[in-house]
Structure formats: structure tokens, C-alpha cells
C-alpha positions in Angstrom: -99.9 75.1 -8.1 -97.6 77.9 -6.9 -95.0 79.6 -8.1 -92.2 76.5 -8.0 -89.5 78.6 -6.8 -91.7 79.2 -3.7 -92.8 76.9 -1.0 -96.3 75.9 -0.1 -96.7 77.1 3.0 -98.8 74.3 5.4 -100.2 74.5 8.6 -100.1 71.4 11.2 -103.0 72.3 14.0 -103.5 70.0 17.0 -104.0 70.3 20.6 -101.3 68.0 21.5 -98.1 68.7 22.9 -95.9 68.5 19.6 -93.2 66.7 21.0 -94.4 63.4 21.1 -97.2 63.1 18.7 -95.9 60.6 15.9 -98.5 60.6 13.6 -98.5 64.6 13.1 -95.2 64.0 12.8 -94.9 61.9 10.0 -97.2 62.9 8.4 -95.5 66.3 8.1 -92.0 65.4 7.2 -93.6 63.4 4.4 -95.3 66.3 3.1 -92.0 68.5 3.7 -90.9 65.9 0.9 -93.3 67.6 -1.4 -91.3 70.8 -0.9 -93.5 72.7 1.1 -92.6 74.7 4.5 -94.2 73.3 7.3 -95.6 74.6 10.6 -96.9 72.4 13.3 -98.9 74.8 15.7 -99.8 72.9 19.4 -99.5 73.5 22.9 -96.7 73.5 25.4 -98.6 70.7 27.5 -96.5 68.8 31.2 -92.7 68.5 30.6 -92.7 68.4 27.2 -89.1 70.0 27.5 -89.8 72.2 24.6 -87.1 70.2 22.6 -85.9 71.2 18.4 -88.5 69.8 16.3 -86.2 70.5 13.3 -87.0 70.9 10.4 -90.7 72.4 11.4 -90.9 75.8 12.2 -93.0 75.3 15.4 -95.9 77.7 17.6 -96.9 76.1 21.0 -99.5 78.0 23.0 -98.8 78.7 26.4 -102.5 77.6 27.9 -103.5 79.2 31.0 -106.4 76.1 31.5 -105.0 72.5 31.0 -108.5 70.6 30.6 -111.7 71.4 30.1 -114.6 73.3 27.9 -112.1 76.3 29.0 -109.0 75.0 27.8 -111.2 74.1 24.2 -112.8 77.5 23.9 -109.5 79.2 24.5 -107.2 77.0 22.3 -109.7 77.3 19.8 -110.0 81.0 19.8 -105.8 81.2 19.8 -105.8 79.0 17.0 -108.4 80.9 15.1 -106.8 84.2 15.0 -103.2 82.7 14.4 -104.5 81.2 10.9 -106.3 84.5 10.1 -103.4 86.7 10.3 -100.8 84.5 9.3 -100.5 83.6 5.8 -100.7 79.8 4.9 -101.4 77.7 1.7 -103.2 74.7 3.1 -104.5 73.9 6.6 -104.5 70.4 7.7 -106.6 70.3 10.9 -105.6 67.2 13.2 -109.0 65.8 15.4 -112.3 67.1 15.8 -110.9 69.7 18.5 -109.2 71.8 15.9 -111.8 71.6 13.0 -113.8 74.7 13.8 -111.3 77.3 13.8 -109.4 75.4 10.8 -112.4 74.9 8.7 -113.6 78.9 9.7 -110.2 80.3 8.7 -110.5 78.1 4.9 -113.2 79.7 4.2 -112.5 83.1 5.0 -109.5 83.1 2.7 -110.5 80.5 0.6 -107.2 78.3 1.4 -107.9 74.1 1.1 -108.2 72.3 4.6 -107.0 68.8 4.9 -108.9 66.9 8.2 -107.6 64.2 9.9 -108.9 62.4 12.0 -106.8 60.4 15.0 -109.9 58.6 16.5 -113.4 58.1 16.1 -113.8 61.3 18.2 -117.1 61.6 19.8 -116.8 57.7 20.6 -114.0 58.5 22.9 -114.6 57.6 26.8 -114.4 61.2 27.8 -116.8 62.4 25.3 -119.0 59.4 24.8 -120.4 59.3 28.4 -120.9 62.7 29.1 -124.2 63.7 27.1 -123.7 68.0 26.4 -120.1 67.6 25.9 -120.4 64.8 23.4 -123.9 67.0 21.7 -121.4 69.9 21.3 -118.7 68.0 19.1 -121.4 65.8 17.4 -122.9 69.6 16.5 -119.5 70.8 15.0 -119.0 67.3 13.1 -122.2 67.7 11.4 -121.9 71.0 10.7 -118.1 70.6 9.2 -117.9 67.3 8.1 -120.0 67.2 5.0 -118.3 69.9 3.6 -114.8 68.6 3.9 -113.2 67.7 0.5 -110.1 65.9 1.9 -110.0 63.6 4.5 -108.3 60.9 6.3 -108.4 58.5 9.4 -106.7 55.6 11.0 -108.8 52.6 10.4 -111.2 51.1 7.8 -114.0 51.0 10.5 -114.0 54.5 11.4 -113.8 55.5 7.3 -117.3 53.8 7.0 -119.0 55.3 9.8 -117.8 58.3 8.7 -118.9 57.7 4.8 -122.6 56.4 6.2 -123.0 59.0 8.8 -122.2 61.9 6.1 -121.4 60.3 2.5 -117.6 61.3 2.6 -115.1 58.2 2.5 -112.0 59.5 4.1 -108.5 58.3 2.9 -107.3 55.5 5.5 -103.9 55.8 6.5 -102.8 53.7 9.3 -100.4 54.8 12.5 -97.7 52.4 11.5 -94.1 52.9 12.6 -91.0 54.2 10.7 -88.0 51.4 10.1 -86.3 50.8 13.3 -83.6 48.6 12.3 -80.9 51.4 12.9 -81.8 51.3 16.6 -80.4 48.9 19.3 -82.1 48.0 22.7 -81.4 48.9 25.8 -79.4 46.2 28.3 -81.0 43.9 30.8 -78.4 45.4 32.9 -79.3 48.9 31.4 -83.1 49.0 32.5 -82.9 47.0 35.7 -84.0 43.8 35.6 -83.1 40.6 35.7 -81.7 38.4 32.7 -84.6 35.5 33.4 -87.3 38.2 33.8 -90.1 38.0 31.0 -90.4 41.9 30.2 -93.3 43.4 29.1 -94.1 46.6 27.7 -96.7 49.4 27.8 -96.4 52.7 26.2 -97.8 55.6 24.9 -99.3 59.1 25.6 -103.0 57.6 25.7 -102.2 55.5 29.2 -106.2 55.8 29.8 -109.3 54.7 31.6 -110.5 51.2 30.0 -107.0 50.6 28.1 -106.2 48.0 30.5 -103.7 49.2 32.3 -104.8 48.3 35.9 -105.7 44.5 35.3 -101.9 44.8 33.5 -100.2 45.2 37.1 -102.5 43.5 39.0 -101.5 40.5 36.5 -97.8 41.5 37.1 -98.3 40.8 40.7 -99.6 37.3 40.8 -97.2 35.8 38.0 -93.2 35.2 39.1 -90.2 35.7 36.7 -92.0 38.9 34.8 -91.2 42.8 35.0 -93.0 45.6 33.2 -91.8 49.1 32.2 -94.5 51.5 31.5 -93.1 54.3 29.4 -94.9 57.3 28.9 -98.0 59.5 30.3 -102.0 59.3 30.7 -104.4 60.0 32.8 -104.1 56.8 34.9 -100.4 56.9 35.5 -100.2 58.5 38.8 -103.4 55.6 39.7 -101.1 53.2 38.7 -98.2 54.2 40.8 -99.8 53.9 43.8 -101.3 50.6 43.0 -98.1 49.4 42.3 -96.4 51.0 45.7 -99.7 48.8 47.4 -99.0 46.2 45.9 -95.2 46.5 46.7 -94.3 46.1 43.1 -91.7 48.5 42.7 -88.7 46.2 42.0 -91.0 44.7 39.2 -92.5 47.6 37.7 -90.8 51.1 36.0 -91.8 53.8 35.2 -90.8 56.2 32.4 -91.9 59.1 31.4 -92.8 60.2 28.0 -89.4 60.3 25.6 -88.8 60.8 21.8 -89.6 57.9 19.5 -86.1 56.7 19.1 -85.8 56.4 22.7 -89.0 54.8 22.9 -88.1 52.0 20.2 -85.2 51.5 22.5 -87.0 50.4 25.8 -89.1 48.7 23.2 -86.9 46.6 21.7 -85.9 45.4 25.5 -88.7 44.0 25.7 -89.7 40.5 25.1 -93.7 41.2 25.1 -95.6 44.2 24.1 -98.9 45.1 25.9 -102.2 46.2 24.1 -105.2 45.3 25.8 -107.4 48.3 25.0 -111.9 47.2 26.4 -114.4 47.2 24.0 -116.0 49.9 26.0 -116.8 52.5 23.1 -116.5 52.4 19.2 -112.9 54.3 19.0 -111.6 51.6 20.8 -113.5 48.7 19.2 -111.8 49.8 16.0 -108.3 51.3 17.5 -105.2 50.6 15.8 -102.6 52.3 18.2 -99.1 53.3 17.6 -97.8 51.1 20.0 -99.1 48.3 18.4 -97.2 49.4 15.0 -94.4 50.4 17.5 -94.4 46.8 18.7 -94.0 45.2 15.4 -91.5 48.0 14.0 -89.1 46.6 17.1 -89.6 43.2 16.3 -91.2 41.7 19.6 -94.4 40.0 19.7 -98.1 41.8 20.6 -99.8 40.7 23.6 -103.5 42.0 22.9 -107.4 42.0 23.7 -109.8 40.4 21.2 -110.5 43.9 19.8 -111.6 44.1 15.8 -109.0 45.8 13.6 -106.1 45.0 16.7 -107.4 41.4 16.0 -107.1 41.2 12.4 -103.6 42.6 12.4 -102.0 40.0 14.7 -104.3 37.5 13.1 -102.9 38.0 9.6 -99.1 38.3 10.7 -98.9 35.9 13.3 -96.9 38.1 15.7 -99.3 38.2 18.7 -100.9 36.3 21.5 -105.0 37.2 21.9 -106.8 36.9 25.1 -110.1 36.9 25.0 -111.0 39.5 27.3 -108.9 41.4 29.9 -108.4 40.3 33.3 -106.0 39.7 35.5 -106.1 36.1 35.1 -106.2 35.8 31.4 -103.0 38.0 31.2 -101.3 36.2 34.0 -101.9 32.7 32.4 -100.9 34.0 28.9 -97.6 35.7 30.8 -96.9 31.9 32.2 -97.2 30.1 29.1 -94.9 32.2 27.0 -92.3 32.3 29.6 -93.1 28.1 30.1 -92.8 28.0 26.3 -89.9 30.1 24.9 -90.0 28.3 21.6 -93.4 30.2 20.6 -92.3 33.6 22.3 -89.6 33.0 19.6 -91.9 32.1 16.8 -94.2 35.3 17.5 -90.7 37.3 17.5 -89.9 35.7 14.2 -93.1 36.7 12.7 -93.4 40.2 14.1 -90.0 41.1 12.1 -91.3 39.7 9.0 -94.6 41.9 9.5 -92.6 45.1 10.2 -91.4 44.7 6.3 -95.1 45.1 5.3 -96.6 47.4 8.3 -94.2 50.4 8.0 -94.2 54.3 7.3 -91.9 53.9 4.2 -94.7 52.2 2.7 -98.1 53.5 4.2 -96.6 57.3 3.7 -97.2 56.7 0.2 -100.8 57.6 0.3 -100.1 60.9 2.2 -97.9 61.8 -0.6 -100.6 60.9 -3.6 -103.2 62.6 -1.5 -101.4 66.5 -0.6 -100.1 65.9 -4.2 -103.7 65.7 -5.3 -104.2 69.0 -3.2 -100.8 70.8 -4.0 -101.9 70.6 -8.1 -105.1 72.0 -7.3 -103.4 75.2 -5.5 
């Protein structure tokens, strides 16, 4: 290990906007624990606002393509020739989009790379049904991947395709939520609706095709006494805002753009139902196990959710959710109903969702990222 007077120097790569992306940024102020100096390297991506990500030092790339094989090739190529001349310890790669460049730049200099991967990657929607893009990535991962020494992912799904595809069992450490007990909810009066109004909640910076998002308001506009607040970004939002000016929805539906996480778990815990109806439409989200899920529990309010595997198995174990089994309007308007006809259970699903936020939290899970970048600090 180095020198213990001087800090390990580690870089954090993603394509992300670093604002809002909680598991990089966990992840990193638990390894800052470890006395190390941490830089999180991203891009400035929509109205991120550029806000202090103290104590990081921070690089955001200024991209000239937002999207695209353009915006990869490019961000790639940035990212690249950052690492080479800049000096760094350990690189910890974050998805398959920053592995090339990351894995290219530990072996010129003979530095350890830590990969982590969000999401079964080349399972996503916009990679799974497009055939060259998805032969591109599925070329890197094979290339890369059985040659990495540390890894880690989100689920125990994803960890065995991963081990089966190319015999390496990555570490499994979940997305769940920091303690939120120092945080109080927004008002009824505060967020605009009314006091009898069942409130529902969406969120995240995923709002995506096939996450369920579309049934959610049309589901919203057949069933009385609910309002939803849909807080944060995706590539269905500005879809969803003119269904719901269609629909005439507008005094029953707000939207919020993305905020920090404290803010977040503020509009959170004003709710009385959180939303997570991801489709089985492609293996990452079979397997998903979203932040907002553990951002639902770390609030306290019960899961409203799709009868996905791992999403299943959570709320199944803790009791803190309501399952339909399969994501239409009217399965999510009847479920609404009875929970608003039957406030006893809403308050039994509440009761159980605090008691699973004692097990399902960072304090706890964190404690695998420190064993593991300890592991790989004594080996420096």
C-alpha cells in the first residue's frame, strides 16, 4: 500500500451527469473513508446546475454530441487521454460505456481497475433491440470482462450471468438508500394537493420506455381522490406531459425536475405510495433493483410494484409493498382504489416499510465496498 502519509488517489468514471447519480456517489464517499482522494470524472449533461459536489474534486466534460455512437466515441476518447496524463492510483470504471478507455489506461500504467456495473448493460432496451449497437458493446464486454480482477453489480441475477457468461463472480452490492430519518416531508399544503388525495410517487433519472410510466397516468386519470408527482428526468418525460395536458390532468399530476437526494426523500416522504412498475421486456429489467425502490423504503412509505423477480422478492420478504401482476391501467387503478378504500393496510405496508429500511440501508450494504477497495488498497 502507499506511502500512509499520502492519499490514494482514485478515479470515479461515468458518463452520467454527476449531480444526481447516487450510487457513484456513495460509493465514493465510502471509499473517501478509506482515506483516499477522490475524483469523480462525468459530463455536464441538461440542467445539471453544476452544483459543489464537496468533498470530490470533480471533471465534467463539456460534450459537443448529447446521444449517440458520437457522443460514445468522443466521451470515450476524452476520458481516455484524461487518465493517461493524469496520475491516479486506482480506476474504478462505472457501466460498460466507460470500461474501454478505463481498462486501456490500467494497463498502460499498470494501475488496478475496479468495474461496476449499474445494469445488465447490453440487456438494456436501447441496446438490446438494436442488433450493431448491442454487437459493439457485447464485443468490448468480451474482450474486457474476463480479464477484470474486481468487480461488482447490483443484483444476484446479473452476478450469475455474468459468472456463467465469463467465470468471474462479481461482488453484489445493492442500490439501497442512506438513513433518512433526519429528513421531514414536504406539506400537503406545500406540494399542492389536497389533504384526502392518495399521493403517489414516481422518480428517478431512468423515467424510460417500458418502466411503466404511461399506463401510471393513464391509471391516474380513471381513479378519483389520487394525485401523482413525478420527480425527475427520462426520455419519456416530455411524452408524458402532453398526455397528461390531453388528458387534462394537470391539477392531478406534477412535475419536478431532477433535484439532490435530500430533496428527493422530501417529496418522497409526502407521499403515501411509491410507484415501480418497471415490464419484463428485457433481462436488466427482469432483474432491476432501482434506487427508487430503496428510496421508497428509506422514506418509510409503501412500494407499489410489477411482478418483476428481484423487485418481487424484496417486497415479498419485508411486506412493505402491493404487487400487481402485470401493468395496466386497470390493475393500477384497482390497486390505487383499494388502498385508498382500505387505509388500515396502506398503514400496515407503511409500518413494515420503516421496519425494512433498518435492514435495506447504505450504513449497512457500504460495508462490502469498504472490505472490497480495502482488499485492493493492500494490494497497491
Amino acid at each position: 500500500m502507499p506511502d500512509s502519509q499520502k492519499k490514494t488517489r482514485v478515479a470515479f468514471s461515468v458518463t452520467n451527469c454527476l449531480c444526481h447519480d447516487q450510487r457513484v456517489r456513495k460509493i465514493a464517499g465510502t471509499v473517501l473513508e478509506l482515506k483516499c482522494d477522490i475524483t469523480l470524472i462525468g459530463r455536464i449533461k441538461g440542467n445539471c446546475g453544476n452544483p459543489e459536489i464537496a468533498p470530490f474534486n470533480v471533471k465534467r466534460f463539456r460534450m459537443l454530441f448529447k446521444r449517440g455512437f458520437l457522443f460514445y466515441k468522443f466521451y470515450n476518447l476524452r476520458l481516455f487521454f484524461y487518465l493517461l496524463f493524469h496520475k491516479f492510483d486506482l480506476l474504478v470504471s462505472n457501466d460498460l460505456d466507460t470500461l474501454l478507455p478505463n481498462f486501456l489506461v490500467s494497463k498502460i500504467k499498470r494501475v488496478p481497475l475496479v468495474y461496476d456495473s449499474h445494469e445488465y448493460f447490453t440487456g438494456v432496451p436501447e441496446v438490446q433491440n438494436r442488433k450493431f449497437v448491442k454487437w459493439v458493446w457485447t464485443s468490448f464486454e468480451k474482450m474486457i470482462f474476463p480479464r477484470l480482477k474486481y468487480v461488482m453489480t447490483v443484483c444476484d441475477p446479473i452476478a450469475d450471468i455474468y459468472e456463467k457468461k465469463y467465470n468471474v463472480k462479481p461482488l453484489v452490492v445493492r442500490n439501497v438508500s442512506k438513513n433518512a430519518d433526519h429528513i421531514t416531508p414536504f406539506t400537503r399544503d406545500e406540494i399542492g394537493f389536497d389533504k384526502n388525495d392518495l399521493i403517489l410517487i414516481i422518480q428517478g433519472t431512468g423515467i424510460n420506455i417500458d418502466r411503466g410510466a404511461e399506463e401510471l397516468i393513464d391509471a391516474v386519470n380513471i381513479t378519483d381522490g389520487v394525485a401523482l408527482l413525478v420527480v425527475g428526468s427520462g426520455d419519456v418525460v416530455p411524452s408524458l406531459k402532453k398526455q397528461v395536458t390531453e388528458l387534462n390532468l394537470n391539477s392531478k399530476v406534477t412535475f419536478i425536475e431532477t433535484v439532490g437526494w435530500e430533496t428527493l426523500i422530501r417529496y418522497t416522504k409526502s407521499a403515501d405510495l411509491g410507484i415501480c412498475i418497471d415490464k419484463d421486456t428485457n433481462l436488466n429489467y427482469k432483474y432491476i433493483l432501482p434506487n427508487k425502490l430503496f428510496d421508497y423504503i428509506t422514506a418509510g412509505i409503501p412500494v407499489l410494484a410489477s411482478d418483476l423477480q428481484e423487485t418481487g422478492r424484496i417486497i415479498n420478504e419485508t411486506g412493505c409493498g402491493y404487487i400487481i401482476p402485470s401493468v395496466t391501467p386497470a390493475n393500477l387503478s384497482n390497486a390505487f382504489s383499494e388502498l385508498q378504500n382500505n387505509r388500515a393496510k396502506l398503514a400496515v405496508l407503511r409500518k413494515n416499510a420503516v421496519a425494512a429500511s433498518a435492514k435495506l440501508n447504505w450504513e449497512i450494504e457500504s460495508r462490502k465496498v469498504i472490505e472490497l477497495y480495502s482488499q485492493v488498497l493492500n494490494n497497491l
